[in-house]
Backbone as CSV, one residue per row, in Angstrom:
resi,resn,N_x,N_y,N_z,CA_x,CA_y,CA_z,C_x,C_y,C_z
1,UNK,22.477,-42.103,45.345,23.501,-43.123,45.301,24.140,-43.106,43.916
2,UNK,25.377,-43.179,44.010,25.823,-43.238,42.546,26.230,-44.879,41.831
3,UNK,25.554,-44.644,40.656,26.051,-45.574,39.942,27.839,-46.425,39.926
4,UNK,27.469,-47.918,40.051,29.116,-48.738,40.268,29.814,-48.582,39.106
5,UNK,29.238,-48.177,38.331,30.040,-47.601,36.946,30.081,-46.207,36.532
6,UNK,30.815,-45.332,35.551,30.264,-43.936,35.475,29.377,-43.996,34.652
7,UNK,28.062,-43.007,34.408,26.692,-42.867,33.547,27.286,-42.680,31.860
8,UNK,27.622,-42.776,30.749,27.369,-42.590,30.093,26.573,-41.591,29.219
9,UNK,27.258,-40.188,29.008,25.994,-39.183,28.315,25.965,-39.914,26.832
10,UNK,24.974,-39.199,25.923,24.408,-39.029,25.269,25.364,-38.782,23.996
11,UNK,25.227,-39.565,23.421,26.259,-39.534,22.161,26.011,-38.611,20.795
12,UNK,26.909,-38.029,20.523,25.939,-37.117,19.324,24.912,-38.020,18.133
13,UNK,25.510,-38.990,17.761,24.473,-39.844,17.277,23.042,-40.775,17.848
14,UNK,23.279,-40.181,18.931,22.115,-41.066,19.748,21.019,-40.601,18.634
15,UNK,20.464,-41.562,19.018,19.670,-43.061,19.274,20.882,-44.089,18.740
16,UNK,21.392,-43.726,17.540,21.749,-44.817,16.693,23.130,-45.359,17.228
17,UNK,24.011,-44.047,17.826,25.296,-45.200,18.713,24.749,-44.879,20.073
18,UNK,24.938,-45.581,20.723,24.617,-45.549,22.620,25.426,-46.665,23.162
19,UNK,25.988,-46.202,24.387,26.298,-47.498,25.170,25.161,-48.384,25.697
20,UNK,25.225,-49.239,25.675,24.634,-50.492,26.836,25.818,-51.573,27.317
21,UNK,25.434,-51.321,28.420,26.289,-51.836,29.676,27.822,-51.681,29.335
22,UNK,28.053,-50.463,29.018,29.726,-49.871,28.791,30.231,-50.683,27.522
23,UNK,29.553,-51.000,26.564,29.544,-51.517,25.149,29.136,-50.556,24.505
24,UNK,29.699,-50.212,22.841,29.467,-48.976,22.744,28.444,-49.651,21.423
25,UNK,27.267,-49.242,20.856,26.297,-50.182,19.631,26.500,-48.702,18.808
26,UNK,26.062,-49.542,17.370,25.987,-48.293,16.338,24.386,-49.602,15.614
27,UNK,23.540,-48.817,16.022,22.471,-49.313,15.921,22.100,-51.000,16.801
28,UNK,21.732,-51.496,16.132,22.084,-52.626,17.478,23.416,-53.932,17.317
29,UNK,24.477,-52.991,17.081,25.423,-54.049,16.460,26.468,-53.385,17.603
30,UNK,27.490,-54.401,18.171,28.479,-53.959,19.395,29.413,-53.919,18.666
31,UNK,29.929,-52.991,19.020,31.200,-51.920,17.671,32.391,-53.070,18.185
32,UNK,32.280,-53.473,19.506,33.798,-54.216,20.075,33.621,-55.140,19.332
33,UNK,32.747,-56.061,18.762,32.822,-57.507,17.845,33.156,-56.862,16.279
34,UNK,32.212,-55.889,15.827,33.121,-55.098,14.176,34.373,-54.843,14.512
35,UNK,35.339,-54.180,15.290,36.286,-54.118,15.283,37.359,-55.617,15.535
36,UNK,36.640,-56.681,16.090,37.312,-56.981,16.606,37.755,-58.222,15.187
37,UNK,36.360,-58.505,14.728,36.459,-59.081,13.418,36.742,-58.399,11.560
38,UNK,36.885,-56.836,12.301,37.547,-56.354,11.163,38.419,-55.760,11.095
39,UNK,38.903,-55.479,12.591,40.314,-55.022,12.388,40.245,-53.128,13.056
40,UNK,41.074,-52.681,13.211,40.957,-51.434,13.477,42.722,-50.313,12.777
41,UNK,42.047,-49.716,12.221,40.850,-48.553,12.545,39.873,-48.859,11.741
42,UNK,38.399,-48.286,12.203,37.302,-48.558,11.399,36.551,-47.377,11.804
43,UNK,35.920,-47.550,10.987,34.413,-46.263,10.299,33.765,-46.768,10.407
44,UNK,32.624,-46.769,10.736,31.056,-47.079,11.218,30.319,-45.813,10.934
45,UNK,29.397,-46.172,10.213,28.168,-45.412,9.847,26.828,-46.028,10.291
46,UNK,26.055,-45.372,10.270,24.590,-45.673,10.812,23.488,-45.636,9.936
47,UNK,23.143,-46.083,8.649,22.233,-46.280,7.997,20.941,-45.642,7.950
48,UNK,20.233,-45.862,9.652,19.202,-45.139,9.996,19.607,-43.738,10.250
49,UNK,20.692,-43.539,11.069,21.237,-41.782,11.208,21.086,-41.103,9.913
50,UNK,22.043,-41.736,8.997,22.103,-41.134,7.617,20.392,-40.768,6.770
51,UNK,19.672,-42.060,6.963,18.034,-41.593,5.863,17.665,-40.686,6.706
52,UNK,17.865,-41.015,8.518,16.891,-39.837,9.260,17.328,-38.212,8.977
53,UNK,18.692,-37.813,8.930,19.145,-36.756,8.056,18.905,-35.988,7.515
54,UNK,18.127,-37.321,6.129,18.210,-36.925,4.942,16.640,-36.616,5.070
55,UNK,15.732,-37.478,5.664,14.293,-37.207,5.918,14.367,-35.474,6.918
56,UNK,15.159,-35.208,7.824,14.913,-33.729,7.943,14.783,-33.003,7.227
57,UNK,16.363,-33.201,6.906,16.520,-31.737,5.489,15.128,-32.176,4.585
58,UNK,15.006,-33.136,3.569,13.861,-33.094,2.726,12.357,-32.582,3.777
59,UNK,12.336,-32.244,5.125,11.451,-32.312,5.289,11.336,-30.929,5.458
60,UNK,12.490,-30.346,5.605,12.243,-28.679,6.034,12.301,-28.244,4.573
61,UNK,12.718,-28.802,3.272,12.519,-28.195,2.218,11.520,-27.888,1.598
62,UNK,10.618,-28.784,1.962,9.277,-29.147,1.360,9.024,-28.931,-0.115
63,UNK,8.249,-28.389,-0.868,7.917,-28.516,-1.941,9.190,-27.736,-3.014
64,UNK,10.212,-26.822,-2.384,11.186,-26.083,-3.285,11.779,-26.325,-3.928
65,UNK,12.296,-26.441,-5.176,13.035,-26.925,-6.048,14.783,-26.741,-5.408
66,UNK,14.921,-27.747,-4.792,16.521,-27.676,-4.579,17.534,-28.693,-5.572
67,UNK,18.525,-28.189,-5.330,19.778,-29.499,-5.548,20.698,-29.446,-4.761
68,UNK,20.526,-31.175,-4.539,21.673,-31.343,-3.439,22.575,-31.524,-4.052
69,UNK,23.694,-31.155,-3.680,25.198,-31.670,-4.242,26.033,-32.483,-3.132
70,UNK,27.289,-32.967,-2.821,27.997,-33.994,-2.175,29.611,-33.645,-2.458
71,UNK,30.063,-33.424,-1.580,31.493,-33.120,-1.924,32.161,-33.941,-2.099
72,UNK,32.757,-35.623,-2.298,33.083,-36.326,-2.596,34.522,-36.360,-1.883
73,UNK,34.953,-35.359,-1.777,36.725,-35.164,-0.968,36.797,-35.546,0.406
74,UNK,35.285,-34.989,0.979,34.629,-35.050,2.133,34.417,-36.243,2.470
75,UNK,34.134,-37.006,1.608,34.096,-38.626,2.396,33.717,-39.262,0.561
76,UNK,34.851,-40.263,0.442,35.102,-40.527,-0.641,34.306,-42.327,-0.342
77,UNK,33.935,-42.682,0.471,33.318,-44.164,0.949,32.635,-44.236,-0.249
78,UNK,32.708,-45.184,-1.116,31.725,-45.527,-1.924,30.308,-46.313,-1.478
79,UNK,30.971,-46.717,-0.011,29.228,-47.756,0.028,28.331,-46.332,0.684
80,UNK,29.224,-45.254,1.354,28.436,-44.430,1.661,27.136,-43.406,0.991
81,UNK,28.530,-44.076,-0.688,27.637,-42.612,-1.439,26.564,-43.116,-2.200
82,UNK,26.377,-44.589,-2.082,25.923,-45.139,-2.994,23.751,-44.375,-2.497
């Protein structure tokens, strides 16, 4: 039987954006109320997406002396870079 709505795949950010009930969340916050109280267009980032990321890469590096660098042109957000 098919669903009274269409299914929803899998968002490249899943876990952290997903629909529930054709609402779209960026962690558990409904993007339609941020936009709606801040206006659009908007950027949404995911806090947990971003450390989980950053916990891969540091995790496949393991003990090696790296440096990360940040292109800054690439996304100039200051609360991002902070």
């Amino acid at each position: 039987m098919t669903p009274a709505y269409p299914v929803q795949p899998d968002l490249a950010g899943h876990p952290y954006f997903q629909y529930r009930n054709n609402v779209l969340y960026a962690e558990d916050v409904p993007l339609d109320h941020l936009a709606h109280g801040l206006g659009t267009p908007l950027y949404v980032y995911s806090r947990a997406a971003l450390k989980a990321a950053w916990e891969t890469y540091r995790s496949a590096v393991g003990q090696r002396p790296v440096l990360v660098c940040y292109g800054m042109k690439a996304n100039s957000n200051l609360a991002v870079l902070k």
